[in-house]
DOKOLLUM-999564 format. One line per 2 residues: number of its first residue (from 0); for each residue x, y, z of N, C-alpha, C, O. Coordinates in steps of 0.001 Angstrom, whole numbers. Example, Ala and Ser with C-alpha at 12.3 -4.5 7.8 and 13.67 -1.06 7.14 Angstrom:
2
0 = 13190:-5690:7800:12300:-4500:7800:13200:-3300:7800:14236:-3319:8465 | 12850:-2250:7080:13670:-1060:7140:12900:30:7870:13409:1138:8039
end
This chain:
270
0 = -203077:-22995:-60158:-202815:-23004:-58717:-204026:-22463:-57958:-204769:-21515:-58211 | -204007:-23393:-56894:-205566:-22259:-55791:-204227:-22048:-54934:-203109:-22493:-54673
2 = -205440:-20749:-54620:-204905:-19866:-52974:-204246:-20511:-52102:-203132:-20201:-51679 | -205060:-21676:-51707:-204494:-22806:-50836:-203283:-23398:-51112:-202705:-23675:-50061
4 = -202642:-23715:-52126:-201560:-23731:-52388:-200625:-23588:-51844:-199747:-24425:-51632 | -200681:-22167:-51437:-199731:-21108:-50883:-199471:-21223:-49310:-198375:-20872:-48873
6 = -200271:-21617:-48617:-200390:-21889:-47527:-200449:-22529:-46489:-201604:-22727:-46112 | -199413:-23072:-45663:-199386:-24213:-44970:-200597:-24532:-43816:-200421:-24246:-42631
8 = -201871:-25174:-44323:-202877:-24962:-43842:-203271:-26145:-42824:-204373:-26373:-42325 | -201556:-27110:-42595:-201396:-28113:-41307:-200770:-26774:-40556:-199804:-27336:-40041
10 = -200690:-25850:-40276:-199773:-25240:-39247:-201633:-24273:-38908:-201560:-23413:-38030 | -202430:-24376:-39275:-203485:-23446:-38950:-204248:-24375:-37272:-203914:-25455:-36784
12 = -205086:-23591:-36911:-205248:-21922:-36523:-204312:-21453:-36480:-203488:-22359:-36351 | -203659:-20196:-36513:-202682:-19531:-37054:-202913:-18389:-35369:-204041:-18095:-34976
14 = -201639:-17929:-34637:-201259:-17750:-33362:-201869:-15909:-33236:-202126:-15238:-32236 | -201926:-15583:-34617:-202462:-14239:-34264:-203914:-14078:-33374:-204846:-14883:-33372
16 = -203826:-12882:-32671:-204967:-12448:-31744:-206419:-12591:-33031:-206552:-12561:-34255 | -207206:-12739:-31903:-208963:-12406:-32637:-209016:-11151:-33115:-208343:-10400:-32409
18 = -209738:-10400:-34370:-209550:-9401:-34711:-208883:-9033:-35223:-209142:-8160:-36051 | -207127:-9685:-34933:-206274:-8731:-35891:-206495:-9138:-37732:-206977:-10141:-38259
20 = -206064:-8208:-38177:-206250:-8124:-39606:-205181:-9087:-40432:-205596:-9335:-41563 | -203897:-9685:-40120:-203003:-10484:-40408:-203368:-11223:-41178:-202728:-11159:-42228
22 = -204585:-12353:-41147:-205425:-13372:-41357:-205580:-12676:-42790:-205093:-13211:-43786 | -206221:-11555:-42855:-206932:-11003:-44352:-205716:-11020:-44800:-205410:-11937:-45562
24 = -204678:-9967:-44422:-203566:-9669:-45602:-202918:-11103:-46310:-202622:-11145:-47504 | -202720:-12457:-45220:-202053:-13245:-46135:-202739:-13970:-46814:-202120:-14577:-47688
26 = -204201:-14211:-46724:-205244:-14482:-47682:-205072:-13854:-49078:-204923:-14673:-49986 | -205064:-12513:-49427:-204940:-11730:-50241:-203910:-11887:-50982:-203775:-11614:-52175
28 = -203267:-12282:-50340:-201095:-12347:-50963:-201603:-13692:-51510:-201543:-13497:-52724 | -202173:-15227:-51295:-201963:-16140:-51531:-202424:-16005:-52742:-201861:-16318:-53791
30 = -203976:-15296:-52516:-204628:-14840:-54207:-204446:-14487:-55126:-204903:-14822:-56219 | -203400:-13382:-54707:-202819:-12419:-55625:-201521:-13765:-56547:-201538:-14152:-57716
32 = -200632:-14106:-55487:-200204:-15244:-56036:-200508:-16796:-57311:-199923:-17432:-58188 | -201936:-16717:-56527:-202761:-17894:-57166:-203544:-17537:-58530:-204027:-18423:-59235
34 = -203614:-16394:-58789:-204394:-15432:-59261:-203188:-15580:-60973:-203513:-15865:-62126 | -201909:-15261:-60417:-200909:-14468:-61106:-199919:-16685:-61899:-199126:-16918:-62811
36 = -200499:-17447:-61064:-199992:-18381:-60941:-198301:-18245:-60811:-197442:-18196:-61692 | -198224:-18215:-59706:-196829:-17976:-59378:-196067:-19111:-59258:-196822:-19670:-58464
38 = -195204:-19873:-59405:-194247:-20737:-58881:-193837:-20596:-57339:-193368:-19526:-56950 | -193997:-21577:-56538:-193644:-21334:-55658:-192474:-21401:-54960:-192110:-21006:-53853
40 = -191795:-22197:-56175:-190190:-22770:-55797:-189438:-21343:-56526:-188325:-21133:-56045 | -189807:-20479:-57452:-189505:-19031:-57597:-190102:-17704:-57110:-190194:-16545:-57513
42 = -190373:-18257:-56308:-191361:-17176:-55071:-190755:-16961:-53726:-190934:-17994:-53080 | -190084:-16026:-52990:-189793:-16206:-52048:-190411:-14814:-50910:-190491:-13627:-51228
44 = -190792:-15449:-49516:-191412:-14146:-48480:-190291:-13987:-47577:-189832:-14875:-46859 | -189762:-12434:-47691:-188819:-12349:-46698:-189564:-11528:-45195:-190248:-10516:-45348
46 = -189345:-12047:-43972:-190051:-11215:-43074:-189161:-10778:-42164:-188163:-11430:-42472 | -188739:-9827:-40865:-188337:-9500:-40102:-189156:-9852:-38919:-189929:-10791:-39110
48 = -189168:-9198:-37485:-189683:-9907:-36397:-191038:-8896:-36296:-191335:-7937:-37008 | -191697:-9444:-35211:-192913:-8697:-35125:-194023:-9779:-35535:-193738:-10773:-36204
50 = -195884:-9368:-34866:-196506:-9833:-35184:-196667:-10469:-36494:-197003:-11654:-36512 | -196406:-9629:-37960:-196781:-9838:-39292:-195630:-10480:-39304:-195684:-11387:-40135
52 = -194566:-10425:-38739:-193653:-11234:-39573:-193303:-12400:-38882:-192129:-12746:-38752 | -194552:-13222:-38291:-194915:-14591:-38151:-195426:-14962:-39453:-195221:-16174:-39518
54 = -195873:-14656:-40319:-196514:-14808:-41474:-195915:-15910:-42337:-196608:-16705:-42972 | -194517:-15908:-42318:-193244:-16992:-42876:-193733:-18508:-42812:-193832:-19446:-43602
56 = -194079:-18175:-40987:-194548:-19610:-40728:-196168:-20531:-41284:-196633:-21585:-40849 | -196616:-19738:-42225:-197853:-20110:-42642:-197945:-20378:-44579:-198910:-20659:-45290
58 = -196266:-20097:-44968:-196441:-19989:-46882:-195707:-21177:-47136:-194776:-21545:-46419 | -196256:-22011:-48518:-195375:-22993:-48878:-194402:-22280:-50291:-194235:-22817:-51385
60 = -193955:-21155:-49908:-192977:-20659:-51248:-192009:-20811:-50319:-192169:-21259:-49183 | -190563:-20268:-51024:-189553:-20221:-49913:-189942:-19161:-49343:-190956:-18524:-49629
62 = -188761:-18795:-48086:-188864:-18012:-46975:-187704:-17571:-46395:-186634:-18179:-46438 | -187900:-16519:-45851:-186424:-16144:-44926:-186939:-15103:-44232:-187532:-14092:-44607
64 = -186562:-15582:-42945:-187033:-14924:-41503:-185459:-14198:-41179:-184389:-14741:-40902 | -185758:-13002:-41313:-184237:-12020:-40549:-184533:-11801:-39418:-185294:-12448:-38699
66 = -183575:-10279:-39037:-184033:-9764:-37681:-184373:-8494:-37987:-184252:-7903:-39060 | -184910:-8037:-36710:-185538:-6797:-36452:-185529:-5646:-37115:-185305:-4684:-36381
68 = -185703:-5375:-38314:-185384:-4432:-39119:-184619:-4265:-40287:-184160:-3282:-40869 | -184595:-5742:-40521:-183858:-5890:-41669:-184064:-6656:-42584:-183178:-7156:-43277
70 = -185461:-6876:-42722:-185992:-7212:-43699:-185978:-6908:-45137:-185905:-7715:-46064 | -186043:-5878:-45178:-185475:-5284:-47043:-183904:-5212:-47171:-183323:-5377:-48244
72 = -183361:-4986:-46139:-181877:-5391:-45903:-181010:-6834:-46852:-180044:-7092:-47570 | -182335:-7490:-46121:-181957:-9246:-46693:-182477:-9171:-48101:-181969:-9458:-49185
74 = -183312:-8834:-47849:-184635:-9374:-49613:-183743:-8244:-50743:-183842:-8363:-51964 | -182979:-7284:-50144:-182078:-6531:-51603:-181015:-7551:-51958:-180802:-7937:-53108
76 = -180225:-8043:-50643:-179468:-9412:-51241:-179898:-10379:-51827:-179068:-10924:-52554 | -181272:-10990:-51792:-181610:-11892:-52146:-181474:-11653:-53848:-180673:-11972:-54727
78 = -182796:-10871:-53749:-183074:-10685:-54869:-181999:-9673:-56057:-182439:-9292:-57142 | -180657:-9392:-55602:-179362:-9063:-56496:-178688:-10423:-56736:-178228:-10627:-57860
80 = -178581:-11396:-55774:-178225:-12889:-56284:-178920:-13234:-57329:-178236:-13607:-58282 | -180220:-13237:-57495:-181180:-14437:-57754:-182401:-13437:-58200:-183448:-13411:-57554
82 = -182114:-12359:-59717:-183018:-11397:-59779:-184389:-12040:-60314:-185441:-11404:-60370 | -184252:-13299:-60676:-185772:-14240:-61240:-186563:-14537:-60177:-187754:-14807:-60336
84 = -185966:-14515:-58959:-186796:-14857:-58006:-188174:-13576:-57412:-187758:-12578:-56823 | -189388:-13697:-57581:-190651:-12851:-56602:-190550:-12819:-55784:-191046:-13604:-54976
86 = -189740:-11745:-55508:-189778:-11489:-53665:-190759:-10558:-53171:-191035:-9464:-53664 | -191195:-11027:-52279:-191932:-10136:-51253:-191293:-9681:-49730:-190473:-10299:-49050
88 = -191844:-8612:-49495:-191392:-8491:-48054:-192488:-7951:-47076:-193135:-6945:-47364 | -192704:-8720:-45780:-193249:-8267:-45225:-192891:-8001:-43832:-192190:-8683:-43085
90 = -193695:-6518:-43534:-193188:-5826:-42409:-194265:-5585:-41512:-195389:-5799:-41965 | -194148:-5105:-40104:-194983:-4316:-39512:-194685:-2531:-39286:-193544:-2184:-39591
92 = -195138:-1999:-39043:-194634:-225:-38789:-193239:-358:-38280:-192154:130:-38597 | -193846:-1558:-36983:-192537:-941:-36010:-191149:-1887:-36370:-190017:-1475:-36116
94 = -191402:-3142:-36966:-190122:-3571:-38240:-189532:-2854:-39032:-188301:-2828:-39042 | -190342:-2050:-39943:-190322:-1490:-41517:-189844:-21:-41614:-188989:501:-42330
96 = -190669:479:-40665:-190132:2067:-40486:-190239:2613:-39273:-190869:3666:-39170 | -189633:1992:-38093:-189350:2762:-36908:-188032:2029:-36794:-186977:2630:-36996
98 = -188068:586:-36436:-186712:-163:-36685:-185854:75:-38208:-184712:493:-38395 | -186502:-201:-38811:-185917:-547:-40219:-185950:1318:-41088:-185309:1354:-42138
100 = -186480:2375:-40756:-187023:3171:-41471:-185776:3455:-42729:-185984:3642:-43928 | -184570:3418:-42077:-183353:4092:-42918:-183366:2617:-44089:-183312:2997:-45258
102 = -183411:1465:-43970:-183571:290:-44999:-184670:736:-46045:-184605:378:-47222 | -185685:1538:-45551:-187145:1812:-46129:-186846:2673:-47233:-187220:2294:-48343
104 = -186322:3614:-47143:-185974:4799:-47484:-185315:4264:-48699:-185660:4366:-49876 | -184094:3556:-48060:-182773:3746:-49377:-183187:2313:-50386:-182509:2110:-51394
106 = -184547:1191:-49958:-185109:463:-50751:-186044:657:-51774:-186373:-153:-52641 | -186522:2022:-51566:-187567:2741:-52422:-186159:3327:-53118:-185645:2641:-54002
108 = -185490:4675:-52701:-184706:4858:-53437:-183736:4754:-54775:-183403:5551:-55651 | -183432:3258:-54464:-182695:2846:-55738:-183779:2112:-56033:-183238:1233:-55363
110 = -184652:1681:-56338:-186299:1108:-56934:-185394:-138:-56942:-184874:-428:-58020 | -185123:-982:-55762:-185008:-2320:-55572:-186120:-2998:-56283:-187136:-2306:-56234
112 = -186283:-4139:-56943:-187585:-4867:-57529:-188239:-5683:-56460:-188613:-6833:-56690 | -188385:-5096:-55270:-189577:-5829:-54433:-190555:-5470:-54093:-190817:-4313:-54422
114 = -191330:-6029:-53490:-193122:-5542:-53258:-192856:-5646:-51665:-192646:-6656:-50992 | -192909:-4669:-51380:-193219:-4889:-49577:-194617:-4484:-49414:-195233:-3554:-49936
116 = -194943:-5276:-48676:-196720:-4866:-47912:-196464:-4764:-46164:-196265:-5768:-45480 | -196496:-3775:-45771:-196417:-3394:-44488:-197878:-3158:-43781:-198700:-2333:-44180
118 = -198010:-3826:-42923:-199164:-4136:-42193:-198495:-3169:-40902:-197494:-3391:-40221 | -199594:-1857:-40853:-199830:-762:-40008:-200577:-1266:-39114:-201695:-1637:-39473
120 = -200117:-1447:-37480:-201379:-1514:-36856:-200825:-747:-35642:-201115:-1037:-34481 | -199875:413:-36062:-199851:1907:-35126:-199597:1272:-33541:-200257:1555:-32542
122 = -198734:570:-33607:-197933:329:-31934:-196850:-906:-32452:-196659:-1380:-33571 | -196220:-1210:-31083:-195128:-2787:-31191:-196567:-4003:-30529:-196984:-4216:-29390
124 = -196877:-4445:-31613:-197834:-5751:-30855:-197402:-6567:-30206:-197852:-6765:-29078 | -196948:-6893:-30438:-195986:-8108:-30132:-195552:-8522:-28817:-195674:-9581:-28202
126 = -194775:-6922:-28428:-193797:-6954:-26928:-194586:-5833:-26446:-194014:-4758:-26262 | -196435:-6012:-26110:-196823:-4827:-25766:-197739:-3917:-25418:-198358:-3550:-24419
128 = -197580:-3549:-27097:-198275:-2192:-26857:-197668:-703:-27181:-198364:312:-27189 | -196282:-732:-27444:-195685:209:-27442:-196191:1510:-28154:-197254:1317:-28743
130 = -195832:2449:-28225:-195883:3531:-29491:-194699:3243:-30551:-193491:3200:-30316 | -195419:3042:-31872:-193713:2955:-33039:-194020:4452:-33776:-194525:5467:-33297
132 = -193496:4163:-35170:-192900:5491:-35555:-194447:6366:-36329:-194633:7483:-36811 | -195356:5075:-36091:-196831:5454:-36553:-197706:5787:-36096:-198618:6175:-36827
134 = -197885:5804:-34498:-198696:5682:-34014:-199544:7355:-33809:-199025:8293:-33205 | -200571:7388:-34303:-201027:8844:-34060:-200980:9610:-33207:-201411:9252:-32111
136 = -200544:10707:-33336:-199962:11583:-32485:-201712:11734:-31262:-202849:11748:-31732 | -201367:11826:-29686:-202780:12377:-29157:-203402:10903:-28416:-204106:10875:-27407
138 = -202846:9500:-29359:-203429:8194:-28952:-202638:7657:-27695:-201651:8173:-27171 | -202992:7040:-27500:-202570:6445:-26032:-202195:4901:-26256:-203016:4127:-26748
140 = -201121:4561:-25932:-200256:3210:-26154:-199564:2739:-24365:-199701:3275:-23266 | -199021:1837:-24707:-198427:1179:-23006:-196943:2152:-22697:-196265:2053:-21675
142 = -196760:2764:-23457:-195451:3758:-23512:-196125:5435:-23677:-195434:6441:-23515 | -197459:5454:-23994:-197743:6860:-23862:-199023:7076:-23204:-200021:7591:-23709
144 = -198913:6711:-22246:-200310:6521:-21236:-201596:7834:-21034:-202803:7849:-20795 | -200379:8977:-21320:-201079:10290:-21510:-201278:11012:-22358:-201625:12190:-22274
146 = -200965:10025:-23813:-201272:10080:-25035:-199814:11145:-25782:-199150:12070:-25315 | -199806:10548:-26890:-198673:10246:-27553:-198348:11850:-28180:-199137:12528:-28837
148 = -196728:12286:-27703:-196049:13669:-28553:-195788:13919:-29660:-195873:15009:-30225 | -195381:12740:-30142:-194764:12844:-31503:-195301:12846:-32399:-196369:12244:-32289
150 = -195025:13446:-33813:-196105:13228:-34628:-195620:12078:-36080:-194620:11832:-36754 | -197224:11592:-35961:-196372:10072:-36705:-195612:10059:-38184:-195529:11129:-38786
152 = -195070:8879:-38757:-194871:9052:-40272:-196313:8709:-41037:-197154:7821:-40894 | -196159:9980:-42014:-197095:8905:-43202:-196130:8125:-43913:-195157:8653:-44453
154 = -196425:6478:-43951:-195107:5786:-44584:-195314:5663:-46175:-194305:5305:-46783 | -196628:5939:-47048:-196873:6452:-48093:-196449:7458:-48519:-195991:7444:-49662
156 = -196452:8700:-47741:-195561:10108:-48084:-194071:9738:-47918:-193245:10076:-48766 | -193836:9240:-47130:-192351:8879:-47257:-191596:7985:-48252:-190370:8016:-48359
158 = -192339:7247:-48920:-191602:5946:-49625:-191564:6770:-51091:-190626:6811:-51888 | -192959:7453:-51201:-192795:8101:-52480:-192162:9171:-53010:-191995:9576:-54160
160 = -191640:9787:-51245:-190996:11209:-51402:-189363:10780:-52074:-188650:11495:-52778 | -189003:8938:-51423:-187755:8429:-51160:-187493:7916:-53143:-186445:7814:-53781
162 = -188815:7725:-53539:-188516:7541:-54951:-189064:6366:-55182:-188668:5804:-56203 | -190021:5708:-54410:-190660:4568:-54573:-191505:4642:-56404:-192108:5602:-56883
164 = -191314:3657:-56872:-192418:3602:-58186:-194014:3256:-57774:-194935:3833:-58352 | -194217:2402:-56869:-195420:2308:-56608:-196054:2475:-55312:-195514:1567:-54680
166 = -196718:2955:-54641:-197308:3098:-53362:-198561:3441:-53666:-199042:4319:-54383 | -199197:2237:-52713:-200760:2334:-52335:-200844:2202:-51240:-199867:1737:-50653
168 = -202052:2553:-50485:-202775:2050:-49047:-204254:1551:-49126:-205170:2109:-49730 | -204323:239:-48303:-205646:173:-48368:-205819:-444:-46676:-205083:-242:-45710
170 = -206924:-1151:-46764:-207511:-1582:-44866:-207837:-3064:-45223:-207980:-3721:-46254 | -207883:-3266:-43937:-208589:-4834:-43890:-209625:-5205:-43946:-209828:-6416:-43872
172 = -210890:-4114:-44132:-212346:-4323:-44714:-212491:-4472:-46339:-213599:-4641:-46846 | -211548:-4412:-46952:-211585:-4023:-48176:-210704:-5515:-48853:-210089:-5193:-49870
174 = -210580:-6618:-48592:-209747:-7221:-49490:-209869:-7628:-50696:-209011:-8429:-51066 | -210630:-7345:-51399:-210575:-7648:-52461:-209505:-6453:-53402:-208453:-6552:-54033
176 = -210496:-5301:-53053:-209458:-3999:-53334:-207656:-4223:-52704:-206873:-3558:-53383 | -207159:-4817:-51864:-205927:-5231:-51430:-205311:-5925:-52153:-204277:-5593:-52734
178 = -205979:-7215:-52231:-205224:-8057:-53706:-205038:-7356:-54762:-203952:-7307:-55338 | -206028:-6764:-55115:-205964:-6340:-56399:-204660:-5464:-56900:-203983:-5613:-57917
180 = -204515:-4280:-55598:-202950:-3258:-55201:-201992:-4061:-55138:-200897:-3692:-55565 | -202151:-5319:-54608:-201000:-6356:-54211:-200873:-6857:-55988:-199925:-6695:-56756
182 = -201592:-7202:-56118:-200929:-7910:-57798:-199961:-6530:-58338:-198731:-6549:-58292 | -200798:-5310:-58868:-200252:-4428:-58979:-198633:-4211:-58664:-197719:-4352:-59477
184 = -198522:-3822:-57232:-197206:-4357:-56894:-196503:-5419:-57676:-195485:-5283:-58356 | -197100:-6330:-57504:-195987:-7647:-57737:-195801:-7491:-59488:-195034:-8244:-60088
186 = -196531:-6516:-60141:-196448:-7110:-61741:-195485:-5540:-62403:-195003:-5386:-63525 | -195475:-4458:-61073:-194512:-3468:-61627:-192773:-3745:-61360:-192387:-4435:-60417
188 = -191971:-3192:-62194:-190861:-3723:-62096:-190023:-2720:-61310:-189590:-1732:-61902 | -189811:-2875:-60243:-189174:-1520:-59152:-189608:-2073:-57843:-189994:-3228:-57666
190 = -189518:-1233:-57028:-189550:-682:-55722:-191276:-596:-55371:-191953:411:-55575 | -191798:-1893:-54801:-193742:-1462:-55194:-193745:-1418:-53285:-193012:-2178:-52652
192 = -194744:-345:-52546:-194925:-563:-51204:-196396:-592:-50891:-197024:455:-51042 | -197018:-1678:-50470:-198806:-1474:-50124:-198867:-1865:-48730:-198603:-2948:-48208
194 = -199430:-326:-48025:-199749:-176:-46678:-200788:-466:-46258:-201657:327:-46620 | -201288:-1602:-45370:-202321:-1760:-45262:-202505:-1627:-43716:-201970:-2307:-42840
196 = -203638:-298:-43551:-203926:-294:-42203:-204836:-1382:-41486:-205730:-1978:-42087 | -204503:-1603:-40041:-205050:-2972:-39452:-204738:-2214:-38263:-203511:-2125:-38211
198 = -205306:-1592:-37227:-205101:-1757:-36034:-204901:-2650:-34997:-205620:-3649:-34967 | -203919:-2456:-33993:-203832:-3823:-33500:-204875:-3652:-32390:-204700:-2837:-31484
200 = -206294:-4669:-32494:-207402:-4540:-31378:-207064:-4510:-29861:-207651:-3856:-28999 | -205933:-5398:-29693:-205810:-6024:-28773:-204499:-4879:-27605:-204312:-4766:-26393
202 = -204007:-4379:-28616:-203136:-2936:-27836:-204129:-1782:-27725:-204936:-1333:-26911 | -203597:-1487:-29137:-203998:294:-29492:-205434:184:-29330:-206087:1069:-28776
204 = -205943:-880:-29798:-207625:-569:-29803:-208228:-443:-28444:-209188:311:-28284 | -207752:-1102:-27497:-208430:-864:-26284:-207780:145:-25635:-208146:758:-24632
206 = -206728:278:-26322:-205992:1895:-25440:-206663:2797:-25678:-206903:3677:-24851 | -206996:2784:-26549:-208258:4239:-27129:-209574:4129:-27534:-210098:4680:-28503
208 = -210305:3028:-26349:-211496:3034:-26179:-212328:2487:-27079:-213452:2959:-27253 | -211910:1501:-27710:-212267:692:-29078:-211997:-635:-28290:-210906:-1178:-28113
210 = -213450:-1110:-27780:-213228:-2422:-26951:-213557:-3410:-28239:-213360:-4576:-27899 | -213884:-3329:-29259:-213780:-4387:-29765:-213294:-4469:-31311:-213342:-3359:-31840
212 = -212865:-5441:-32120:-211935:-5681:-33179:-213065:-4660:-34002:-212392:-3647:-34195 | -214102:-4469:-34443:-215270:-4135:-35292:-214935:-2642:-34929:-214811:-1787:-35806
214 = -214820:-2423:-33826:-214493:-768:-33482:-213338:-215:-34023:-213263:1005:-34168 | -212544:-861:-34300:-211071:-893:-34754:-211524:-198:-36442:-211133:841:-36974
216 = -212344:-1102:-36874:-212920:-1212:-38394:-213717:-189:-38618:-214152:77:-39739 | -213955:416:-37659:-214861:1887:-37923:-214162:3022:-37695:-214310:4080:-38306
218 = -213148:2731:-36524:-212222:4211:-36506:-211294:4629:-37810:-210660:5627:-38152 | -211591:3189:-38402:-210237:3569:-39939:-211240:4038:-41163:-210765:4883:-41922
220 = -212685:3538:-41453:-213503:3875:-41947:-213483:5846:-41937:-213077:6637:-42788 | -214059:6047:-40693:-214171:7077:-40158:-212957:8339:-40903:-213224:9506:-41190
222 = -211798:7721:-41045:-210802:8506:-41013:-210412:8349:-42862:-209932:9276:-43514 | -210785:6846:-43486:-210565:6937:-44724:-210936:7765:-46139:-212122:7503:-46337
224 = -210672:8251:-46731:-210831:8974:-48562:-210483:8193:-49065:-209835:7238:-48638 | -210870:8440:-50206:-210366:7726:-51652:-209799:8606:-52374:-210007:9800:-52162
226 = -208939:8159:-53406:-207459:8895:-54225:-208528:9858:-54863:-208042:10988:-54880 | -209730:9846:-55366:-210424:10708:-56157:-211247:11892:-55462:-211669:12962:-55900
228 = -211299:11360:-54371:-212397:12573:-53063:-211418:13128:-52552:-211714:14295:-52294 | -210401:12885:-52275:-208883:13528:-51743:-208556:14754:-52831:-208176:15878:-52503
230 = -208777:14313:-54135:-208909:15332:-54969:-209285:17082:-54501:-208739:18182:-54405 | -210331:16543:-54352:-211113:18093:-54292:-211374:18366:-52640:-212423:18861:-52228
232 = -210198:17945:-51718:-210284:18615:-50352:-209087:19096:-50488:-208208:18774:-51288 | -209097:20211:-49331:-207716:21189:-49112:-206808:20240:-48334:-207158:19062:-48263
234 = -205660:20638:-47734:-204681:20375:-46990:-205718:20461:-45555:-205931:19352:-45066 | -206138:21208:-45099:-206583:21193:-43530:-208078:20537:-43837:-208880:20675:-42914
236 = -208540:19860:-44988:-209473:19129:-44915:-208839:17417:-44837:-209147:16480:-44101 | -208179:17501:-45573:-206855:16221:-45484:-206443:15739:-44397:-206372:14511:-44353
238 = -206019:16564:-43115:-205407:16700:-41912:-205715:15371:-41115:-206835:15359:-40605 | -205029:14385:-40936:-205446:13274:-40350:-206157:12294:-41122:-205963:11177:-40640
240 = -206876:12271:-42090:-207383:11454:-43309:-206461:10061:-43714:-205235:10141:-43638 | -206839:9320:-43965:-206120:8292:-44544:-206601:8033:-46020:-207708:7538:-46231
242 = -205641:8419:-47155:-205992:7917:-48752:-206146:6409:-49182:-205532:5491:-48639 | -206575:6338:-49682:-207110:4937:-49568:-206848:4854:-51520:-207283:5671:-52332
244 = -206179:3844:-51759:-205915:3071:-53119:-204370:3182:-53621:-203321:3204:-52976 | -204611:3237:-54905:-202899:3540:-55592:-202967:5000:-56173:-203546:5593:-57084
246 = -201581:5413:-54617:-200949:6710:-54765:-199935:7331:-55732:-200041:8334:-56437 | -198970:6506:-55584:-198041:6635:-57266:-197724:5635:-58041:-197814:4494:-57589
248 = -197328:5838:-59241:-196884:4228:-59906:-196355:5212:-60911:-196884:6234:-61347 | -195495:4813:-61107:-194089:6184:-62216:-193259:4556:-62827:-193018:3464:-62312
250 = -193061:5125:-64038:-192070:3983:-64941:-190473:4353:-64418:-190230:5386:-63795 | -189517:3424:-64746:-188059:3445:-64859:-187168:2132:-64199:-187566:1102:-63655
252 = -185992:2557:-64448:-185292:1167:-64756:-185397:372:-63330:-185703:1256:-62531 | -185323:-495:-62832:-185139:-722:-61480:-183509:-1288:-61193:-182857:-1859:-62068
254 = -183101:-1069:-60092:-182259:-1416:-59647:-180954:-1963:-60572:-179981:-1465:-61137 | -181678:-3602:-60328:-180829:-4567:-61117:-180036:-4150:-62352:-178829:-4132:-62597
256 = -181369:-3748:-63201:-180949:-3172:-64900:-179800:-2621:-64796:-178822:-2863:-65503 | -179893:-1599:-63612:-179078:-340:-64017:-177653:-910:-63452:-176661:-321:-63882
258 = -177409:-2106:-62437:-176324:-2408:-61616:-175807:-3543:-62622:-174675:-3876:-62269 | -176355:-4453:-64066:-175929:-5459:-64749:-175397:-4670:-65501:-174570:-5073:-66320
260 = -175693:-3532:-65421:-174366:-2488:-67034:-173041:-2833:-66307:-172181:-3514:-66865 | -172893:-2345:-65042:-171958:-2072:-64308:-171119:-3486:-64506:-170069:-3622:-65135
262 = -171767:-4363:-63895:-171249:-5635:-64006:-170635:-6031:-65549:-169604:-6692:-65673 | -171321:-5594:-66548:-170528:-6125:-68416:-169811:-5161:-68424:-168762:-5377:-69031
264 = -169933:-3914:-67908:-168635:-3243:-68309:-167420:-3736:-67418:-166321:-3703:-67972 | -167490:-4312:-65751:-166356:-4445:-65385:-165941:-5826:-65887:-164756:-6148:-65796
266 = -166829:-6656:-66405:-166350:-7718:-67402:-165708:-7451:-68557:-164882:-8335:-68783 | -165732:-6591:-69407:-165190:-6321:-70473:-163934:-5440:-70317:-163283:-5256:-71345
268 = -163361:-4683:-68802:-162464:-4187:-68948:-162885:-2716:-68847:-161972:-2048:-68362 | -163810:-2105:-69102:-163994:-590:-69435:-163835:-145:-68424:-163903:1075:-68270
end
């Protein structure tokens, strides 16, 4: 299989803004796919609403477009029907864990067998500009004009705190390193989550003085470590940092395994 494959490349130019990072992540997914030779008629992308989760409209695997936050919602049904099927899910912040966060949580939790890749770009793009549940505390969005109170999630600290088996983060300068986390994901058997930061240029970036997509690509630079230099800094050297690669990956049963006992024993009577 090539990359192309994967991709309905009569529906291109593709509706996302100049700059945004969208473009890289589903490049990467097709690879990782093409790479892994996936079936595409046993492949399915589940998305919720939001910029990234236009993405549906660009794959030739199956698909299923939900609503607003309920994207892992659907893709746990799916994939308990139909556990042969590769599901993916893709989210944005403000889909995945500001809308959806309590789905996030209890999908890492019981190590559902899907790969979500959540595309961070720290506001609602879409309808905006907004502040979501990511957006750095201090930044300035169309809802926090005098710069933002709250302080954001790390959705890496959270998925792994929730019991996720795999969590990485990486950026949109880096795709090769992305695919590579993305196969990863797709080849562990559990609950896999890869965060990939992407600012959205066209909100957040000009809200905070980053007039152009390339500026976007330096403020995440600026702020990135790697899992091994993270090593040997303290907590208040950490402070605002973004880790960059694969954060956990832990063995055990996923989901399904443990819910098909259930099922032969209430077949057999026990």
């Amino acid at each position: 299989m090539n990359y192309l494959d994967y991709l309905r490349t009569d529906t291109f130019p593709h509706f996302w803004c100049g700059g945004c990072g969208n473009g890289v992540v589903l490049g990467a997914i097709a690879r990782s796919l093409a790479a892994q030779n996936l079936s595409r008629e046993e492949t399915i992308i589940v998305t919720g609403i939001g910029c990234w989760g236009k993405a549906d409209d660009y794959v030739t695997t199956n698909a299923f477009h939900g609503t607003h936050g309920r994207a892992l919602a659907f893709a746990t049904g799916i994939k308990l029907a139909n556990p042969e099927l590769t599901t993916l899910v893709l989210m944005g912040d403000g889909d995945g864990a500001t809308i959806g966060g309590n789905h996030l949580i209890h999908a890492a939790r019981r190590n559902i067998d899907l790969t979500a890749i959540m595309v961070n770009n720290f506001n609602y793009g879409m309808t905006g500009g907004q502040y979501s549940s990511t957006t750095p505390m201090n930044s300035r969005t169309s809802t926090s004009r005098l710069g933002h109170v709250e302080q954001e999630f790390d959705i890496c600290q959270l998925v792994a705190a929730a019991g996720a088996h795999y969590v990485a983060r990486c950026a949109t300068d880096d795709p090769i390193g992305m695919e590579r986390l993305i196969t990863q994901g797709l080849q562990l058997k559990g609950f896999a989550l890869i965060e990939v930061i992407s600012p959205c240029p066209t909100h957040f970036g000009r809200s905070n003085g980053m007039r152009e997509a390339a500026d976007t690509l330096r403020w995440v630079k600026e702020r990135s470590v790697t899992v091994q230099a993270a090593k040997e800094l303290s907590p208040e050297e950490l402070a605002g940092k973004l880790i960059m690669g694969k954060l956990v990956e832990r063995q055990g049963e996923d989901y399904r395994t443990k819910y098909q006992r259930v099922i032969e024993a209430a077949q057999e009577g026990r």
